[in-house]
N, C-alpha and C positions, 0 to 999 in steps of 0.2 A: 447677468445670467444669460446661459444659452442654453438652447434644448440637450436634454442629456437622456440616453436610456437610464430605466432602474437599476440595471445594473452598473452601470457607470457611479450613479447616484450612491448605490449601497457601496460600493466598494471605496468611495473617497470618506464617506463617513467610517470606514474603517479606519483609513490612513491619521484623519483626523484625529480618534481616538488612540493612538498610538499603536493599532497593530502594525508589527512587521513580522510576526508568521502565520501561515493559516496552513492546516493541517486536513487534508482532502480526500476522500475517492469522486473523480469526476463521474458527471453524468448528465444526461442531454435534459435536465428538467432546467439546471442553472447555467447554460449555456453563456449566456451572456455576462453574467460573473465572471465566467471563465477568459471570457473575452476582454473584459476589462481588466486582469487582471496582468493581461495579456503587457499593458501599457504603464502597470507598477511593479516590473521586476525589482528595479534600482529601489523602490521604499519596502515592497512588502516578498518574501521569499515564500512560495507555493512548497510543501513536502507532500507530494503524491505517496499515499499509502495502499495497501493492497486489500484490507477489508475494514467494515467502518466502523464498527470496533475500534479496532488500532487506530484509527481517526481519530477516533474522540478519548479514546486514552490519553493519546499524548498532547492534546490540549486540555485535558486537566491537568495532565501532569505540567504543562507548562503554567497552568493557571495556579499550582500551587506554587510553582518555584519565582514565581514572579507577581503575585496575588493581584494582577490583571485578568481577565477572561480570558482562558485561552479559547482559540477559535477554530472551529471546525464547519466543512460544508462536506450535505452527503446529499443526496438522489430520493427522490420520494420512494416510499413501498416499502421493497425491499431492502434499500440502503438504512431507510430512518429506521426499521427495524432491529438492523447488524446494531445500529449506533447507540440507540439503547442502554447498553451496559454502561456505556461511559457517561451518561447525563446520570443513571442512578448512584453511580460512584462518586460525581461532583454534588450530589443530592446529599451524600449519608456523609461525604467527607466536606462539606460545607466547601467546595470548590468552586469559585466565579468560573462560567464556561457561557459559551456561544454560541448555539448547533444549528446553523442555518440548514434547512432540509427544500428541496425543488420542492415544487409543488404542480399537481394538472392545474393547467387553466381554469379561468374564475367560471366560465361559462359551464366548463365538466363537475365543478365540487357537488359533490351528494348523488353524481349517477354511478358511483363505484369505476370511475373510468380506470385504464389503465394505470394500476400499483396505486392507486389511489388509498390515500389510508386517513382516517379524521385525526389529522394529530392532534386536535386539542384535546380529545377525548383521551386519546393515548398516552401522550405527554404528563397530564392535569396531576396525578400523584405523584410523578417525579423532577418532575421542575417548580422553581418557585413560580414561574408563566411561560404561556403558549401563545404564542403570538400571531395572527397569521396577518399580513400586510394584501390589503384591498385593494389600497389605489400606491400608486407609484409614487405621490406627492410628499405621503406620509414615512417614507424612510429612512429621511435626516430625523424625525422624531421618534420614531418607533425604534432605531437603532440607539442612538443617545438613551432612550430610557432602557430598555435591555441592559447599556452599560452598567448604568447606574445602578438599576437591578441587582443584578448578578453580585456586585461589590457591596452594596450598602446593608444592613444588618449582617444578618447570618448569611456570608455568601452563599451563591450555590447556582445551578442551571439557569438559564435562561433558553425557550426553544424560539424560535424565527421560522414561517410557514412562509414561502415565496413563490407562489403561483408565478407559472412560466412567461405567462403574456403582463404581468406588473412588471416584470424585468425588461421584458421589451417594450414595454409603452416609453415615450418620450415626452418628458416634462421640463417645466422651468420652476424650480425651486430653488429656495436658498440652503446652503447648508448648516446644519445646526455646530454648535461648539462643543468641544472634548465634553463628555459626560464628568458630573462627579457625585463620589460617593458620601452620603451621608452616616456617619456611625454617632450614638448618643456619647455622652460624656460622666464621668465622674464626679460629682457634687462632694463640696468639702464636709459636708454631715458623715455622709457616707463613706468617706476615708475616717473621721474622729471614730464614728459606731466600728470601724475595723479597729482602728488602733485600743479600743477598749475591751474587742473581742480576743485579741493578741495577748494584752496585758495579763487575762485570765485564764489563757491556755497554757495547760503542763505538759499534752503531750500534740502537737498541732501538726499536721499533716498539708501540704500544697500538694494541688493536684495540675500540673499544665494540658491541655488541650485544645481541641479546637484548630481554627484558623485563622487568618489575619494577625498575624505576626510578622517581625521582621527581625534584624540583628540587632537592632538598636533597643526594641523591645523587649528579646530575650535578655539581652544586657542588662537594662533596667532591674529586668526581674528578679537576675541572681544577684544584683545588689541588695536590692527587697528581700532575700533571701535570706542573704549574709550579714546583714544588720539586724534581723529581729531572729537570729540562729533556729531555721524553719527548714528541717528534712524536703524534700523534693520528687514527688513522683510524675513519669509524664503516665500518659492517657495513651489507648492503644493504638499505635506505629506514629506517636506523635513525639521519640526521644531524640530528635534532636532540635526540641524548644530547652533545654538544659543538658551544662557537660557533662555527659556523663563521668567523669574522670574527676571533676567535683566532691569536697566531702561532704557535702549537703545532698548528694544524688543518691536517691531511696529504690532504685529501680523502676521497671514501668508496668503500669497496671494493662496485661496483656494478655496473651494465651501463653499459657506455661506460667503463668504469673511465680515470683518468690515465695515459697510460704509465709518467711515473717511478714512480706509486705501485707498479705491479706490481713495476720493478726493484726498489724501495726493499724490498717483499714479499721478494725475492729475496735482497737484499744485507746483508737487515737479520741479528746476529747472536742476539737477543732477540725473540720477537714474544711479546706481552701480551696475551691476547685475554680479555677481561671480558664475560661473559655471551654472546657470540654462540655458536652451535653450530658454529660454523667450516663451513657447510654450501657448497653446492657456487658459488652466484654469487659468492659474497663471497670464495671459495678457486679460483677463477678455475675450478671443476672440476675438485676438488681440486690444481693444480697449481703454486700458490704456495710451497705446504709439500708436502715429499714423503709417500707414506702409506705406512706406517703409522707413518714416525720420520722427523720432521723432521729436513735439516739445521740448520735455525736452532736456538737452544734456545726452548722452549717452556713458557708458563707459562696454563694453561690455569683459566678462573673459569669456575664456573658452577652455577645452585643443584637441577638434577639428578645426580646419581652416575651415572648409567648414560648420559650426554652425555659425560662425563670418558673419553678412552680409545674412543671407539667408531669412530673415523677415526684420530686423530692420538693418537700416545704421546707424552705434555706428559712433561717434567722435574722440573715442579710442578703438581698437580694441586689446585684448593682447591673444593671443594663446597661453596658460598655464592653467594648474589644478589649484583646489582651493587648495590643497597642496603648489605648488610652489609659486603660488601669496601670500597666507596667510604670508608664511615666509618670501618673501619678504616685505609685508608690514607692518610687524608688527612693521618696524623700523621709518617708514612712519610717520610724527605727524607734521601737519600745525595747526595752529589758529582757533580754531571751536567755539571760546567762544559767537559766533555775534549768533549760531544756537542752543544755549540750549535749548531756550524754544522753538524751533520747535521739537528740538526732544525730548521734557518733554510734549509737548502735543502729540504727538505720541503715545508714553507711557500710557498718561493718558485716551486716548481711546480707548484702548486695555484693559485696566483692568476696564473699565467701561462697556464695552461692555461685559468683559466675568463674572461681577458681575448681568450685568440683565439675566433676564427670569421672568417665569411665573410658577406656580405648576399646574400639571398635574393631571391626573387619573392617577390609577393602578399603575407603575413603572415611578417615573420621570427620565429621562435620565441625565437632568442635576442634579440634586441631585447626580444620581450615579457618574457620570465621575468628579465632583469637592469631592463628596468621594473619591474617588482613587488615583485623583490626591495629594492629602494632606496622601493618607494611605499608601500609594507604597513609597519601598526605590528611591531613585534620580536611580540606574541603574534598575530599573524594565524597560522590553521592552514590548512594548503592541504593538499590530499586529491590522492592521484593512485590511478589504477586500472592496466591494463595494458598495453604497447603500445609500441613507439620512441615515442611524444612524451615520453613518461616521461623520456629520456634529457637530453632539455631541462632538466625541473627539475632533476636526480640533477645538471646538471653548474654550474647556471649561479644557483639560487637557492640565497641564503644564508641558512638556520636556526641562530640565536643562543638560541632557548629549548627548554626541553623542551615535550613535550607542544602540539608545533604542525606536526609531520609525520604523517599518516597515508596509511601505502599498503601493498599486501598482499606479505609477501615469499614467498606462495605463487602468488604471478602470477596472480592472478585478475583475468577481465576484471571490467567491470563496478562493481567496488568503489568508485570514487571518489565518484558522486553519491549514494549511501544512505551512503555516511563522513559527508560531508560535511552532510547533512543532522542526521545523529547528532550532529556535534560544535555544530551550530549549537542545538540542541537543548538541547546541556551547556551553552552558553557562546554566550549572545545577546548578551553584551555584547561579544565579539569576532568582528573580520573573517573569513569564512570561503570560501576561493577553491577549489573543485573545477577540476582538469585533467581531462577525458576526452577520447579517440582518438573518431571517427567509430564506430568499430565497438564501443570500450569503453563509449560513450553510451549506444549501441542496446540492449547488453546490460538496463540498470536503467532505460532512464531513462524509465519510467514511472513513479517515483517523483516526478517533477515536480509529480505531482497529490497526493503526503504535502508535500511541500515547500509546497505553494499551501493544501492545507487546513489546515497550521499555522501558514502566515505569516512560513517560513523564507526568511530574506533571503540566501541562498546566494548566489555570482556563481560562474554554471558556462560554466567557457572549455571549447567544444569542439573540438578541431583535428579540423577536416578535411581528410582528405586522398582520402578516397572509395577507400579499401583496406581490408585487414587489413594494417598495415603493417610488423610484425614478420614474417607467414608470408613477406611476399613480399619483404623482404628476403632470406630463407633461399631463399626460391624462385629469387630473381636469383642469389646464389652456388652455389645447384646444379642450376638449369636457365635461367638468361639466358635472358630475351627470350622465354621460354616461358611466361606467364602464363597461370594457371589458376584459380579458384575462391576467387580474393585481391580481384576489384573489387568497388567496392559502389554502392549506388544507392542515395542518401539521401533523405529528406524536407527541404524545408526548416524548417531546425530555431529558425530565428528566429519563424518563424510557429506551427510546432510551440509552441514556448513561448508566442505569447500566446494559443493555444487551452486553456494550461492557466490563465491568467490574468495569466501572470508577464511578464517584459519578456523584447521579444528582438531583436536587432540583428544582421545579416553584417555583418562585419568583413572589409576583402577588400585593404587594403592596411597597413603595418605605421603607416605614420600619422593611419591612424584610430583605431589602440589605444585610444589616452590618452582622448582624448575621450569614447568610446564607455566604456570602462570607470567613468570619472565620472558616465556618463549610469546606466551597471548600480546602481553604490553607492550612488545616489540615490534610485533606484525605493524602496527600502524594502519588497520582497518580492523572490522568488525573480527570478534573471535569468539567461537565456542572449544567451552571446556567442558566436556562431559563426564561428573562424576560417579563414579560407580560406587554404591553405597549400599552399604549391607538393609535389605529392607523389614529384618527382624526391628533394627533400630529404629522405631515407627514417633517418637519424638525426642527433645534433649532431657529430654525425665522417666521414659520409663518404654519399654520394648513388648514386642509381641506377647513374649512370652510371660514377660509378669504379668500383663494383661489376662492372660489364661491361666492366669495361677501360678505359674512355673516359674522360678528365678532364673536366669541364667547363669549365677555363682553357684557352684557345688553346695553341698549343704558341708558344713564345719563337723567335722567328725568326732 
């Protein structure tokens, strides 16, 4: 061993655990990070972002497409502030992440010194821990267990506090070895009590969710599926853990949800829910399942103990990943022949449902997303952030792979273009489609300029509709015609775009899509397409106008 700065120290316990990207706004508290990092271009690649937000967006977003941590550093104060959004998002979406924050000096903490902020205090309800490192000795340890953190149970956050003069002390330490994740396991009792629970359900309901999955898992799953002939819902923006293209695919329990599915929620006698938290979108507010004891019986997965029992009292409770359950059941196969036609009409109202709608003004939304879902390869990953447009893809594009849907089930605006960039990032050799709302754009999308200085060939469809179009929904059903502090006033965002370099096109009726979109996947850098969209059409179920009572079909004479 030879004497090493902390930061030298912290950054090799990175490489050791397998980062090679870290997702950044620099700043002079982690100076010495910076400096060291200086010397691992060749293992680890720096993506310099423009606020820290977007920072740690798109290390979640890489931490779900690779269910490692992803890794973010930001600047005490003000930056760990910006950053925020992203640790609650890896918080509510059980995301493994890493949020190294500077820190003042050991000698400054508690005098309020400059942008000084107590992260533990701040942090404490939205990470699983807050960590701040004292001595410099302890950062092969203290990083190794963050790893570990982050991955084992129910992933999610981990924060990192790194006072400025720990990174420049010089020490001699050894370094620690790769972190690993511990997750419980499946007991053969508790596979026999499913298979007896199976045996006696007539109309059984699978619910997927959650995180910690993979393809091999989701594999597993739909074999488990198709042997005990078991309908299939996933959990809110979690549909591509099952294909949807599938005849065992029941739609997903989301916003805009199918109605039969809610009935089917209702009527079912068995619900299965595998890794999701059963939390309040995907549980319609909580009112699918009664609280705190279901009617239905209830067989609840999931690989935190303290998730188990915290809303709903399951019948079987199994404290395991969807990983380990999956492989365990995929050996699993009772007599499901009495329940086809339950779950063939499952099936059959899921693709009835996503065959209606109605044509639009200007840009039809569903015209575009049932485009794309038939023009895009099976692994294109398409990003959505927050807002009714969302409800367009939730109802009308179909995900047949894993690891090609990212969107935040903590509602965050903002999140689709730093996603989207992160995943093009992972996976250059795949298609990468970001959705954002006019106002979810606004939020990140100066990110355009990480997107342009990396050469990310993103195609970012923005609907506009010159709202917030979620609030004033809610605003039309509880004060009609009373608009207040819901319009907005855009830039033009086509030009917007080629002021960052990228391409940019209005799109302003539904059959210039096609074209224009050829013209985006061409460009071969970042592109915006700016929709224009009728903003009467406030979701993919129902409009302003019936909202206020008014049809927009004449009345039948």
């Amino acid at each position: 061993m030879s004497e090493r700065s902390g930061g030298n120290v912290l950054v090799e316990a990175l490489a050791i655990n397998g980062t090679d990207t870290i997702f950044c706004v620099p700043g002079e508290s982690y100076l010495d990070v910076l400096d060291a990092l200086y010397d691992q271009c060749d293992r680890m690649r720096v993506i310099t972002c423009r606020q820290e937000g977007g920072a740690t967006f798109m290390a979640e977003a890489h931490g779900k497409l690779t269910g490692r941590p992803g890794i973010a550093f930001v600047t005490r104060g003000p930056g760990a502030t910006n950053a925020a959004i992203g640790v609650h998002t890896a918080f509510q979406d059980s995301t493994p992440l890493l949020l190294f924050i500077g820190q003042v000096e050991r000698d400054s903490l508690g005098r309020e010194a400059f942008q000084e902020i107590d992260l533990r205090a701040m942090f404490a309800p939205l990470a699983k821990a807050v960590i701040e490192i004292e001595r410099a000795h302890r950062i092969p340890e203290i990083v190794s267990r963050a790893f570990a953190l982050a991955m084992s149970g129910r992933p999610g956050p981990v924060v990192i506090s790194l006072p400025e003069d720990v990174l420049t002390e010089r020490v001699d330490v050894a370094d620690a070895p790769a972190a690993q994740a511990a997750h419980p396991a499946v007991s053969v009792e508790q596979m026999a009590l499913l298979a007896e629970q199976l045996r006696n359900a007539q109309r059984p309901l699978v619910l997927l969710g959650g995180s910690l999955w993979d393809a091999a898992s989701c594999a597993h799953l739909r074999r488990f599926a198709e042997q005990n002939v078991l309908p299939v819902a996933c959990a809110y923006r979690r549909q591509d853990l099952f294909d949807n293209r599938h005849p065992l695919y029941a739609g997903d329990a989301s916003l805009g949800i199918i109605p039969d599915l809610v009935r089917r929620f209702r009527d079912a006698d068995l619900i299965l829910a595998i890794g999701t938290r059963l939390g309040d979108i995907t549980t319609g507010g909580y009112s699918y399942l009664d609280v705190p004891r279901p009617h239905q019986r209830l067989v609840h997965v999931h690989p935190a103990a303290d998730e188990l029992g915290r809303v709903f009292q399951a019948d079987l409770m199994i404290n395991a990943s969807g990983r380990a359950f999956a492989a365990a059941a995929a050996t699993l196969s009772v007599d499901g022949s009495h329940r086809r036609e339950w779950a063939a009409d499952a099936n059959r109202a899921y693709v009835a449902d996503r065959a209606a709608g109605r044509p639009v003004e200007r840009v039809d939304l569903r015209t575009v997303v049932l485009d794309l879902s038939e023009r895009l390869p099976k692994n294109a990953i398409v990003t959505v952030g927050a807002g009714n447009y969302t409800t367009w893809v939730h109802r009308y594009f179909q995900f047949t792979q894993f690891g090609t849907a990212l969107g935040p089930t903590s509602g965050a605006m903002g999140y689709s273009v730093p996603a989207a960039i992160a995943a093009k990032l992972r996976h250059p050799d795949r298609i990468v489609v970001s959705f954002a709302g006019d106002g979810c754009f606004l939020m990140t999308g100066q990110e355009l300029a990480t997107a342009a200085r990396y050469g990310v060939s993103v195609i970012f469809l923005i609907v506009n509709n010159g709202m917030y179009g979620t609030i004033r929904m809610h605003q039309e059903r509880h004060y009609p015609e009373r608009v207040s502090a819901t319009e907005l006033t855009n830039p033009d965002f086509a030009a917007l775009a080629r002021a960052y370099g990228a391409f940019g096109e209005r799109v302003r009726t539904t059959a210039e899509f096609a074209a224009a979109f050829e013209r985006a996947e061409a460009f071969g850098g970042p592109a915006v397409l700016e929709l224009d969209v009728d903003p009467v059409a406030i979701t993919s179920r129902t409009s302003i106008d019936e909202i206020r009572g008014r049809s927009l079909t004449p009345p039948v004479p």
